[in-house]
PAFIZA-765394 format. One line per field, with one value per residue: residue number from 1; residue in one letter; x, z, y of N, C-alpha, C, O in turn. Coordinates in pm, whole numbers, m for minus. Atoms other than C-alpha are relative to their C-alpha. Example, Ala and Ser with C-alpha at 12.3 -4.5 7.8 and 13.67 -1.06 7.14 Angstrom:
% residues 2
k <- (1:2) .
r <- (A:S) .
nX <- (89:m82) .
nZ <- (0:m6) .
nY <- (m119:m119) .
caX <- (1230:1367) .
caZ <- (780:714) .
caY <- (m450:m106) .
cX <- (90:m77) .
cZ <- (0:73) .
cY <- (120:109) .
oX <- (194:m26) .
oZ <- (66:90) .
oY <- (118:220) .
% end
This chain:
% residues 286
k <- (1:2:3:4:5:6:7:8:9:10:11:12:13:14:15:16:17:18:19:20:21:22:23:24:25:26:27:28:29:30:31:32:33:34:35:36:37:38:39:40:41:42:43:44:45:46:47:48:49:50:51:52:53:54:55:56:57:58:59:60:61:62:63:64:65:66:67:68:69:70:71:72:73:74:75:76:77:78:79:80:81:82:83:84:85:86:87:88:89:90:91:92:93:94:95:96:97:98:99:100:101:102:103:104:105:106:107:108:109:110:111:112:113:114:115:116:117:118:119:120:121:122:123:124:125:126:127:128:129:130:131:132:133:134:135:136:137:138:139:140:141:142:143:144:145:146:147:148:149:150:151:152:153:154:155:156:157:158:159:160:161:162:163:164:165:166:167:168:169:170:171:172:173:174:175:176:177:178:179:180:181:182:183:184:185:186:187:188:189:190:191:192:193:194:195:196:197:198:199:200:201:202:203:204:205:206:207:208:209:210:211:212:213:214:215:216:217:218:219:220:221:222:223:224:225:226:227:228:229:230:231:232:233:234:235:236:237:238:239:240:241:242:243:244:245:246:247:248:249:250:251:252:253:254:255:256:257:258:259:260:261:262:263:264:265:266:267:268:269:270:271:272:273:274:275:276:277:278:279:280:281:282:283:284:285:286) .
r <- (X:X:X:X:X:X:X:X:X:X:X:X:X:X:X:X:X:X:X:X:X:X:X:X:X:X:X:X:X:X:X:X:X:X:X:X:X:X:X:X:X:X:X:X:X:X:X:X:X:X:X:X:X:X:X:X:X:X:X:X:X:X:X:X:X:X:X:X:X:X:X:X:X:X:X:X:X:X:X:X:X:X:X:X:X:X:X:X:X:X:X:X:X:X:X:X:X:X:X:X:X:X:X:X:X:X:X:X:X:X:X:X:X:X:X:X:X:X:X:X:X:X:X:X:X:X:X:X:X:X:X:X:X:X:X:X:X:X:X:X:X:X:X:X:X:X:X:X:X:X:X:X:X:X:X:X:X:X:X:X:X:X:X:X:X:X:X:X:X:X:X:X:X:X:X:X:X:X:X:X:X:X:X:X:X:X:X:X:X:X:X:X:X:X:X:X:X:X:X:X:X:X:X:X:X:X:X:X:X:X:X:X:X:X:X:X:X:X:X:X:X:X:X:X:X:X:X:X:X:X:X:X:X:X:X:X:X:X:X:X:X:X:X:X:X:X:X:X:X:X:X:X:X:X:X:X:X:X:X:X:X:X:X:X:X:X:X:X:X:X:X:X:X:X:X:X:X:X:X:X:X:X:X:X:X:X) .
nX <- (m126:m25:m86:m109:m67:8:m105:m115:18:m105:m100:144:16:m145:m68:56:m63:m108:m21:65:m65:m144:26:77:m108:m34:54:m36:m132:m54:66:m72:m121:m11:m15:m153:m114:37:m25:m142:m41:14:m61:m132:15:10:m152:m59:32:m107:m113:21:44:m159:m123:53:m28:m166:m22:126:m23:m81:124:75:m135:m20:141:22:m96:105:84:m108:m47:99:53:m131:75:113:m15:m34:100:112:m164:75:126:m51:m35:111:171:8:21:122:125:m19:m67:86:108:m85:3:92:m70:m36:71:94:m74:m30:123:7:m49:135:50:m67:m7:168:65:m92:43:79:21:m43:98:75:m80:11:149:24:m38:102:139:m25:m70:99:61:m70:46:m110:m43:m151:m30:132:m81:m121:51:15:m139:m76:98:m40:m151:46:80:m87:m60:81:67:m82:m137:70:27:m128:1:94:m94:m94:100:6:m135:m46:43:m38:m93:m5:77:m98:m67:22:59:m167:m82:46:m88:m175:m24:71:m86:m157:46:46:m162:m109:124:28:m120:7:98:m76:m106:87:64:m153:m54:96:m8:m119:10:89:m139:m78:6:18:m45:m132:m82:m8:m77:m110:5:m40:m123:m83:18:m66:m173:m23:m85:84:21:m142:m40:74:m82:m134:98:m7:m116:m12:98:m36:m108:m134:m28:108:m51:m121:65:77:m139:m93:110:m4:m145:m61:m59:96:16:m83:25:59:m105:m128:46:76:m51:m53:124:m18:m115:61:120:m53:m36:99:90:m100:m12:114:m10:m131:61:119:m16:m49:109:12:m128:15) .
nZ <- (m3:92:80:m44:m132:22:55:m103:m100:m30:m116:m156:m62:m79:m63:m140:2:m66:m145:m78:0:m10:m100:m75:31:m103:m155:m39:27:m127:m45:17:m22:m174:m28:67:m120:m118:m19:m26:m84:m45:14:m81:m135:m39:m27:m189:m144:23:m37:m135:m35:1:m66:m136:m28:m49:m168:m40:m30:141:63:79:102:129:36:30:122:111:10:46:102:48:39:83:112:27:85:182:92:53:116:115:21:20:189:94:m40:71:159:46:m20:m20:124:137:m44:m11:138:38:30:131:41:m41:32:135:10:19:165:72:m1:89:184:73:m26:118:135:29:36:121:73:m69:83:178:m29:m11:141:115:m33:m12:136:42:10:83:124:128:22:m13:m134:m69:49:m59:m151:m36:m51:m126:m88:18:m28:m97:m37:19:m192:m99:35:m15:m71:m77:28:m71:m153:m34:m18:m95:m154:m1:m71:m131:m57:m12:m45:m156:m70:2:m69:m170:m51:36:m83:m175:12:4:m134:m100:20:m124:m179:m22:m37:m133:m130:16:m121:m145:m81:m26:m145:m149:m28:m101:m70:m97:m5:m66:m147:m68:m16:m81:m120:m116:m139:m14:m58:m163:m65:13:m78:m152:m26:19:m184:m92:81:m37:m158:m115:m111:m62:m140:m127:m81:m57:m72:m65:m139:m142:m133:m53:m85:47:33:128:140:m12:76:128:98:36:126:140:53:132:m71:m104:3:m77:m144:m97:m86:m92:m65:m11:m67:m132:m73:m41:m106:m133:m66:m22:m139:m139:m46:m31:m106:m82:13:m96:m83:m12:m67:m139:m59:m13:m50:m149) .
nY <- (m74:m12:92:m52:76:116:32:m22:127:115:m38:10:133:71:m35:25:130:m38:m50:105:68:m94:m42:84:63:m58:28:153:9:m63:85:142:m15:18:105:36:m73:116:169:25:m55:90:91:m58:m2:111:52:m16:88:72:m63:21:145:80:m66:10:130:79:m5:96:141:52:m18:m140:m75:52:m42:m138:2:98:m105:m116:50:48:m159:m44:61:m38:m169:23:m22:m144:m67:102:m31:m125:m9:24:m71:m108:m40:50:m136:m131:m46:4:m97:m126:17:m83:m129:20:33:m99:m78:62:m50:m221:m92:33:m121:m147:22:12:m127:m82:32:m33:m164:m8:m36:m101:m104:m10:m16:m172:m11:m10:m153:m109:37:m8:m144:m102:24:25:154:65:45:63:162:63:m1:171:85:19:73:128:83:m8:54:164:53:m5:131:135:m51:36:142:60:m3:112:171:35:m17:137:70:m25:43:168:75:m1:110:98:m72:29:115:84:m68:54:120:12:3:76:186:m28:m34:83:86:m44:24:101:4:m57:107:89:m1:m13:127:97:m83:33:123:m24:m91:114:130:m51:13:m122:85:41:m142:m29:34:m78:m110:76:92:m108:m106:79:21:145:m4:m22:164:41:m68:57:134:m4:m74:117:79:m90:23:127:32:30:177:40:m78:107:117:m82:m54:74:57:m84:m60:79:121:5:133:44:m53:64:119:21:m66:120:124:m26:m9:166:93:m49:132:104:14:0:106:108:m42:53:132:51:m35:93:147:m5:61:163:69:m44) .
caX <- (3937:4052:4312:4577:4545:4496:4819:4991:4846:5133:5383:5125:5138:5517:5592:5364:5521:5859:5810:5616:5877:6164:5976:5870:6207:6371:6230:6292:6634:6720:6469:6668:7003:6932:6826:7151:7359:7165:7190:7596:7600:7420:7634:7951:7786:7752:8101:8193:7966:8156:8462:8330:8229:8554:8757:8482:8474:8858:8787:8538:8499:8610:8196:8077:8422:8362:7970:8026:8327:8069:7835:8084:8176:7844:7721:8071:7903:7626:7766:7952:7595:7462:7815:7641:7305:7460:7641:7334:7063:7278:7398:7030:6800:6972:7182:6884:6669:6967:6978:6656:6835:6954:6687:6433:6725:6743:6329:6324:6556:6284:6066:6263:6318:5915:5852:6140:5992:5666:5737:5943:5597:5405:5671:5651:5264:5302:5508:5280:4995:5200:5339:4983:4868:5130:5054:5347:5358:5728:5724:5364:5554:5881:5692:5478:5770:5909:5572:5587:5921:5839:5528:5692:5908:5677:5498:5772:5910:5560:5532:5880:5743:5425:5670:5897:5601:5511:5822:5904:5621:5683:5983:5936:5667:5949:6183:5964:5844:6271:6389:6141:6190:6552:6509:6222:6448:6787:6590:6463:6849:6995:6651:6684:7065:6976:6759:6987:7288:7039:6941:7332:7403:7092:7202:7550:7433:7214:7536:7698:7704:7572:7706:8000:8122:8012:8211:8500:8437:8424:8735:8874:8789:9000:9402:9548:9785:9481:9464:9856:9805:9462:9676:9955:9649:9551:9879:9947:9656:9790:10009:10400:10414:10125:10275:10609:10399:10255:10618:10752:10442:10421:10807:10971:11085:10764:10659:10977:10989:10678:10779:11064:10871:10625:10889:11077:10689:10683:11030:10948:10610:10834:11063:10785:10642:10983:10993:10712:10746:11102:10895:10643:10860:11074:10766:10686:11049:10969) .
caZ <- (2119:1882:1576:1764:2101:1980:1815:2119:2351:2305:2414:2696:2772:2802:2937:3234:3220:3265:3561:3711:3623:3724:4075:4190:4039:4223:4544:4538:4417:4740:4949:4791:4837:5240:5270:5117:5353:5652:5569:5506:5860:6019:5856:6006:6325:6318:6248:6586:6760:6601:6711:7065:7096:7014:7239:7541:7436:7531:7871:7903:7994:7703:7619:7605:7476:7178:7160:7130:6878:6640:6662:6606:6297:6177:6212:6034:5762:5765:5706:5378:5256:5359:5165:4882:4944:4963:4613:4437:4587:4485:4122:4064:4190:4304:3971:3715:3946:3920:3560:3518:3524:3247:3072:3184:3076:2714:2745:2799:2482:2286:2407:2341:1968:1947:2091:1844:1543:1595:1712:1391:1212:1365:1252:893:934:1046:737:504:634:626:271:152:253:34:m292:m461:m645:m605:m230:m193:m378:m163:172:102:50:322:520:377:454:792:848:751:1029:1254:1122:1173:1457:1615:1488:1667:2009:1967:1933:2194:2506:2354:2439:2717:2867:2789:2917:3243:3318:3202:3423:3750:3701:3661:3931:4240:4107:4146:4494:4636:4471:4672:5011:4939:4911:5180:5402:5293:5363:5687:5821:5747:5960:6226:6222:6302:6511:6715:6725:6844:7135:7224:7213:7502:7820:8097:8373:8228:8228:8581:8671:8515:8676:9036:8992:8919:9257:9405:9302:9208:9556:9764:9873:9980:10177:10347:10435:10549:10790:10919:11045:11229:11430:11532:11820:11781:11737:11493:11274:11323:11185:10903:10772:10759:10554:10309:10250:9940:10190:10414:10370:10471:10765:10879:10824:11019:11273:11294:11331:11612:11779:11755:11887:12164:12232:12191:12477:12730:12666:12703:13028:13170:13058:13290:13548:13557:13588:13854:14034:13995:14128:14447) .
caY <- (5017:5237:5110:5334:5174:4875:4887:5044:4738:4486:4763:4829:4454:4382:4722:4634:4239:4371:4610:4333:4066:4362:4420:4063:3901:4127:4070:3671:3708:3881:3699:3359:3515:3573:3262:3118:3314:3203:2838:2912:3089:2766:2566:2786:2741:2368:2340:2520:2288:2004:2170:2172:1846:1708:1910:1835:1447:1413:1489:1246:835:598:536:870:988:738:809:1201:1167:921:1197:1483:1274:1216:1611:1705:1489:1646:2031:1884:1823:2143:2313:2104:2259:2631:2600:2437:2665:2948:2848:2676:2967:3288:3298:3226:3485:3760:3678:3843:4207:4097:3972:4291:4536:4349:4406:4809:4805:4658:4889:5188:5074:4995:5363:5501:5325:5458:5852:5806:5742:5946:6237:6130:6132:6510:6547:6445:6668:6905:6841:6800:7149:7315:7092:7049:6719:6616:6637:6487:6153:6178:6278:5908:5745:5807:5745:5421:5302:5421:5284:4924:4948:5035:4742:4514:4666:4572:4241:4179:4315:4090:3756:3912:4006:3629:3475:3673:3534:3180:3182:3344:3069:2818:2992:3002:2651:2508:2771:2651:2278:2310:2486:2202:1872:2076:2097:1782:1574:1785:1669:1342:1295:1486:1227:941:1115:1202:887:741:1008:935:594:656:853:581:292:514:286:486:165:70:461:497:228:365:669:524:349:690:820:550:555:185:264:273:m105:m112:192:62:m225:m1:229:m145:m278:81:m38:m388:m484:m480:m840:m855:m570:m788:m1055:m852:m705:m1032:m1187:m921:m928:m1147:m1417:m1380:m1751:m1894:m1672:m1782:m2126:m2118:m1929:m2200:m2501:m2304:m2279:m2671:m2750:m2496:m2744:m3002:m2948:m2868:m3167:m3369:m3141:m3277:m3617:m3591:m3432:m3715:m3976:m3859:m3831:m4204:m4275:m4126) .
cX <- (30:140:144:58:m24:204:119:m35:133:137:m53:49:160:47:m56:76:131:1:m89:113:165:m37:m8:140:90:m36:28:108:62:m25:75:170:14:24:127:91:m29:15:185:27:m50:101:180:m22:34:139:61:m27:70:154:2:m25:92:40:m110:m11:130:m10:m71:21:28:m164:m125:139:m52:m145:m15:99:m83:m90:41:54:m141:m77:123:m49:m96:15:74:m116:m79:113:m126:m118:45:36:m120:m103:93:82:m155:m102:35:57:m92:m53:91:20:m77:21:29:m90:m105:85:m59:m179:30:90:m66:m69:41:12:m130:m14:38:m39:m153:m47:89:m162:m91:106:m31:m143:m55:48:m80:m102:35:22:m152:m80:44:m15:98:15:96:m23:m94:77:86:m83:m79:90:9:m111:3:73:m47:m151:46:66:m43:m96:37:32:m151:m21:96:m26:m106:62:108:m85:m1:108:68:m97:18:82:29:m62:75:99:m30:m4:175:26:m106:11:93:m18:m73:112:149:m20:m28:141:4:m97:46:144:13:m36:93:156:m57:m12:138:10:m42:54:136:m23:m50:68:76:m69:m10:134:113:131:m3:57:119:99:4:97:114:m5:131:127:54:76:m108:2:127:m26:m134:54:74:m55:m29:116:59:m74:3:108:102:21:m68:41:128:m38:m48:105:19:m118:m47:130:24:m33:m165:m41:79:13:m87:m7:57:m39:m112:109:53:m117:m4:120:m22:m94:59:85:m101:m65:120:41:m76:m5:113:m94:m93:89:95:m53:m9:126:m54:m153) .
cZ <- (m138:m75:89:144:m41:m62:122:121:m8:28:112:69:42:65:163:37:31:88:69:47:132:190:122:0:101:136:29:m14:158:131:m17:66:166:30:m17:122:94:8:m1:150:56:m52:90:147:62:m24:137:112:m22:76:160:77:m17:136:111:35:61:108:66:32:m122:m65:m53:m44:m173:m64:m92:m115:m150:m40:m84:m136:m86:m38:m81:m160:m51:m38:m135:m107:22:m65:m100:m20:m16:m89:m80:2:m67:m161:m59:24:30:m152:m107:22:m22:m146:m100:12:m79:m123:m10:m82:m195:m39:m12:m108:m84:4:m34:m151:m34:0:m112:m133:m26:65:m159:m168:m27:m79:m151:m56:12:m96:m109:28:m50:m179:m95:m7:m105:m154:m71:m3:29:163:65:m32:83:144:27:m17:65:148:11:54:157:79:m44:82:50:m37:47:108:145:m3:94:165:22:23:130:146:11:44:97:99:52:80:137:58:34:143:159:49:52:110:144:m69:26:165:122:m31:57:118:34:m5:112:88:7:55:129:111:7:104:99:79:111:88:129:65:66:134:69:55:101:146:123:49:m40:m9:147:103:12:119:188:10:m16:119:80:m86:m26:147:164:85:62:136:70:119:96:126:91:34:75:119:77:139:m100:m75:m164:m60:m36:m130:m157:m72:m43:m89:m143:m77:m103:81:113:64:66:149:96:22:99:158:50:54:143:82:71:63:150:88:39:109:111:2:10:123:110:m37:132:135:72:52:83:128:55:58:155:57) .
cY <- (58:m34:62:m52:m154:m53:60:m136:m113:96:33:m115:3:141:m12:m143:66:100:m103:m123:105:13:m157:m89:19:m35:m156:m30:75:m82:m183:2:m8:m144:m102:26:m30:m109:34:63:m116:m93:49:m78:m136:m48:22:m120:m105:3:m30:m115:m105:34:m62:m194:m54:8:m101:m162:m65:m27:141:76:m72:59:163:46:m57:125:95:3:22:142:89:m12:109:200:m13:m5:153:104:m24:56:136:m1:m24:118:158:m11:m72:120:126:21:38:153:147:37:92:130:7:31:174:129:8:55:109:6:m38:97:95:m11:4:172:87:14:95:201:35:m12:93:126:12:12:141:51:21:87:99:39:0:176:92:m57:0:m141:m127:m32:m44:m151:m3:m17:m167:m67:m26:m84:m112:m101:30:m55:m173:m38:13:m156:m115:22:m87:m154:m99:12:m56:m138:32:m30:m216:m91:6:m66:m189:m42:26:m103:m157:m3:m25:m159:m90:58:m57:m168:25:m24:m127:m163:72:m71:m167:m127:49:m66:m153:m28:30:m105:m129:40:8:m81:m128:70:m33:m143:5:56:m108:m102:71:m125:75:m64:m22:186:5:m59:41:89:20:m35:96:70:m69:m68:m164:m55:7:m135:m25:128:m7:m111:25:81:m150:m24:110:m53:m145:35:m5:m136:m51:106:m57:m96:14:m13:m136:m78:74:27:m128:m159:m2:m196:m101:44:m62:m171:m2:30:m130:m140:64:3:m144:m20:74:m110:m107:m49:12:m114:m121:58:m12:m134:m27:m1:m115:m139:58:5:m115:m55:25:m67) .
oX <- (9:231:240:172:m7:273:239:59:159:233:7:109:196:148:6:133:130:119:m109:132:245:63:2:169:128:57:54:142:179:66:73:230:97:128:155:143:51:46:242:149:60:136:260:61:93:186:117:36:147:210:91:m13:88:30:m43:m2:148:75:m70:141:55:m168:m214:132:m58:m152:m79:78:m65:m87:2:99:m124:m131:95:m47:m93:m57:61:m108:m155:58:m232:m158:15:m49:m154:m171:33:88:m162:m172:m53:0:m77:m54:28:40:m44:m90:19:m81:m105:12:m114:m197:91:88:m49:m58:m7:m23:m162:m37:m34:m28:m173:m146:72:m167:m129:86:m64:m156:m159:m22:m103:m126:m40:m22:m141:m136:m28:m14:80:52:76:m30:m90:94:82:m91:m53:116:m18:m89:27:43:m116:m158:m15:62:m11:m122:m30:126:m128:m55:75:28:m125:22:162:m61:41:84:139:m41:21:76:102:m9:59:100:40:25:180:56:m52:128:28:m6:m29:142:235:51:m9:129:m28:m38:66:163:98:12:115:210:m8:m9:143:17:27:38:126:58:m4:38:188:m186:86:246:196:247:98:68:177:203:54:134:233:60:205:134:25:69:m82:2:123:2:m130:35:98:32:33:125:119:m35:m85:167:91:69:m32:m23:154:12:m58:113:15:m71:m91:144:m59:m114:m165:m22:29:2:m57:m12:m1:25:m89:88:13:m71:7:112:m38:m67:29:75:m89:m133:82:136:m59:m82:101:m115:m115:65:68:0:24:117:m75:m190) .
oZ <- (m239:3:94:189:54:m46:125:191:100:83:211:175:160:131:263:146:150:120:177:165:215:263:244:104:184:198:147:43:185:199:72:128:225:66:79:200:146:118:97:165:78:36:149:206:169:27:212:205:73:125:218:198:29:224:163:143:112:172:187:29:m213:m182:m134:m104:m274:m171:m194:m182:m261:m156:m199:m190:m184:m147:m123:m250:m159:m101:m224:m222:m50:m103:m97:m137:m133:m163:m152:m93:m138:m232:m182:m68:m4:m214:m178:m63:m22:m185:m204:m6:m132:m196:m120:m157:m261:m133:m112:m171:m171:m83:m136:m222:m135:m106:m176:m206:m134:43:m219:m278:m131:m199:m219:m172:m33:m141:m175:m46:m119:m234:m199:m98:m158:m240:m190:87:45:202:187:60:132:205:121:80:100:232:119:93:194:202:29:146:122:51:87:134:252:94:138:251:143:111:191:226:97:129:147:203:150:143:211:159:125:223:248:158:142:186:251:m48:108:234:235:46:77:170:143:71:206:188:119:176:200:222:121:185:194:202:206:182:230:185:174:226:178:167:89:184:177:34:51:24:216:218:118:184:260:127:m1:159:155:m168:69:201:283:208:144:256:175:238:192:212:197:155:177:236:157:160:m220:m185:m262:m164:m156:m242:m246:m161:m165:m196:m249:m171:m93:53:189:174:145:246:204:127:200:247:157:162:247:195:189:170:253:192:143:162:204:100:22:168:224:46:212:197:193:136:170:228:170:86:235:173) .
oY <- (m10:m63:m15:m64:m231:m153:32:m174:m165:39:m12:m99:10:117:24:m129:100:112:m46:m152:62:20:m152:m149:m63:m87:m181:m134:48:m129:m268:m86:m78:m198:m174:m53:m108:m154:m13:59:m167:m171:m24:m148:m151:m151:m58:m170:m124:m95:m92:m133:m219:m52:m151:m253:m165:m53:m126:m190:13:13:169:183:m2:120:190:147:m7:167:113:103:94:163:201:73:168:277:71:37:217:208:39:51:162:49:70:158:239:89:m65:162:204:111:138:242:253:153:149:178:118:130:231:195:96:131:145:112:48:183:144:83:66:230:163:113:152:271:141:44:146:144:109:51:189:142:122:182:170:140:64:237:176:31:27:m216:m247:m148:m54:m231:m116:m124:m242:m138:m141:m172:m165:m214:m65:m58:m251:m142:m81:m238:m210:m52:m145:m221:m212:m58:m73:m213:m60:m121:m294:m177:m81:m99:m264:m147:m40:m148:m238:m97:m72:m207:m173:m34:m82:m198:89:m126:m150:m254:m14:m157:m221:m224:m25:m107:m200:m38:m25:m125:m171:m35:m54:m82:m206:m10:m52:m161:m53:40:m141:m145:20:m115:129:m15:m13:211:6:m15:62:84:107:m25:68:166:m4:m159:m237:m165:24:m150:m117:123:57:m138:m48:93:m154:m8:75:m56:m174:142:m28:m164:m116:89:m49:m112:m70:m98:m146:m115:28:104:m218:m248:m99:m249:m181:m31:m113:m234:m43:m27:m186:m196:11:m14:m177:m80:9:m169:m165:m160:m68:m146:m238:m6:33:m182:m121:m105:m117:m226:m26:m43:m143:m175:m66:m48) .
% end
């Protein structure tokens, strides 16, 4: 290479590094930001279902009412940590990655100062040529001068965009390696909390009594007034006497009644058989 591209190679290098950085940065910063917004729209969502799962548990038996409320509780939980994962993921990786506009900007003014410094040499370079052809002493001394001073900054100006490409590099590598760490140790809490509510949630669903709901639920078919008025369908279908018999056994006093009902039975017996005792022996008289 010759000394001229050799000396233009390190603005070469970082102005290719920053449209590289400016194009690819770009693209994951957007690419990160979706993603972001999708996880906060799942997390919207899972609040609704929350929402729904309340309102549909109240209608429900007292074991899968309690089961689907535990749950409801437990996935409630579980959108506070993905909140938690939406803030981190976007001040840990969309921010750094948006950052780099910054950064890339702050680059191209580097560059422009390197380019500046050295059509500024270059000028004073055409100078002197020029200044040389015509031969006058005085302005062959000021014209190097000036070359001088100008070729010094260009000197320095390069020295500064060799330590910056250098540093810019460093620190993008810094940069990528900190910004996907961040995003895999996020994914990796929110996963990990995930699994332990899953885990109750699962477990709550599971503690729902089918049998003792379904008894419930049977016993709801059939009003607590149902056994008085089977009772009251049975003694329609009795004799007078025996619905007689009924009223007065189902009434306060029933007991006594049929007491009483009972001794008058016996004294009844009791005369017929002191009516046939007379009977018998008047008989024997004769």
């Amino acid at each position: 290479l010759r000394p001229r591209d050799l000396a233009n190679r390190p603005q070469e290098q970082l102005q290719d590094a920053v449209t590289n950085v400016e194009k690819h940065f770009g693209e994951l910063c957007q690419i990160f930001a979706a993603y972001v917004r999708k996880t906060a729209r799942l997390r919207d969502k899972a609040d609704l279902l929350v929402n729904e799962v309340n309102v549909y548990a109240s209608t429900e038996t007292p074991n899968l009412k309690q089961g689907l409320k535990n749950f409801a509780d437990e996935f409630a939980k579980l959108q506070d940590y993905r909140q938690a994962e939406v803030e981190r993921l976007e001040a840990k990786v969309v921010e750094p990655l948006k950052a780099y506009g910054t950064i890339v900007k702050m680059k191209r003014d580097d560059l422009k100062a390197t380019l500046t410094a050295k059509n500024r040499e270059a000028k004073q370079l055409s100078q002197l040529e020029r200044t040389r052809q015509r031969n006058p002493s005085d302005r062959h001394i000021i014209a190097e001068s000036e070359l001088q001073r100008a070729t010094m900054d260009a000197t320095r100006t390069t020295r500064h965009l060799e330590e910056t490409i250098d540093n810019f590099e460093k620190q993008k590598i810094k940069d990528i390696k900190n910004i996907f760490s961040e995003f895999i140790t996020i994914e990796m809490l929110f996963h990990g909390k995930a699994l332990e509510v899953y885990t109750a949630a699962y477990q709550n669903i599971q503690k729902i009594d089918e049998d003792e709901d379904l008894e419930v639920f049977r016993n709801s078919l059939y009003p607590q007034d149902y056994s008085s008025r089977l009772d009251i369908v049975r003694a329609n279908s009795k004799s007078p006497l025996q619905r007689s018999l009924s009223t007065k056994c189902v009434s306060g006093t029933g007991q006594v009644t049929t007491c009483r009902l009972r001794k008058d039975q016996q004294a009844d017996d009791d005369d017929e058989d002191v009516d046939e005792l007379d009977v018998t022996e008047e008989e024997n008289q004769f």
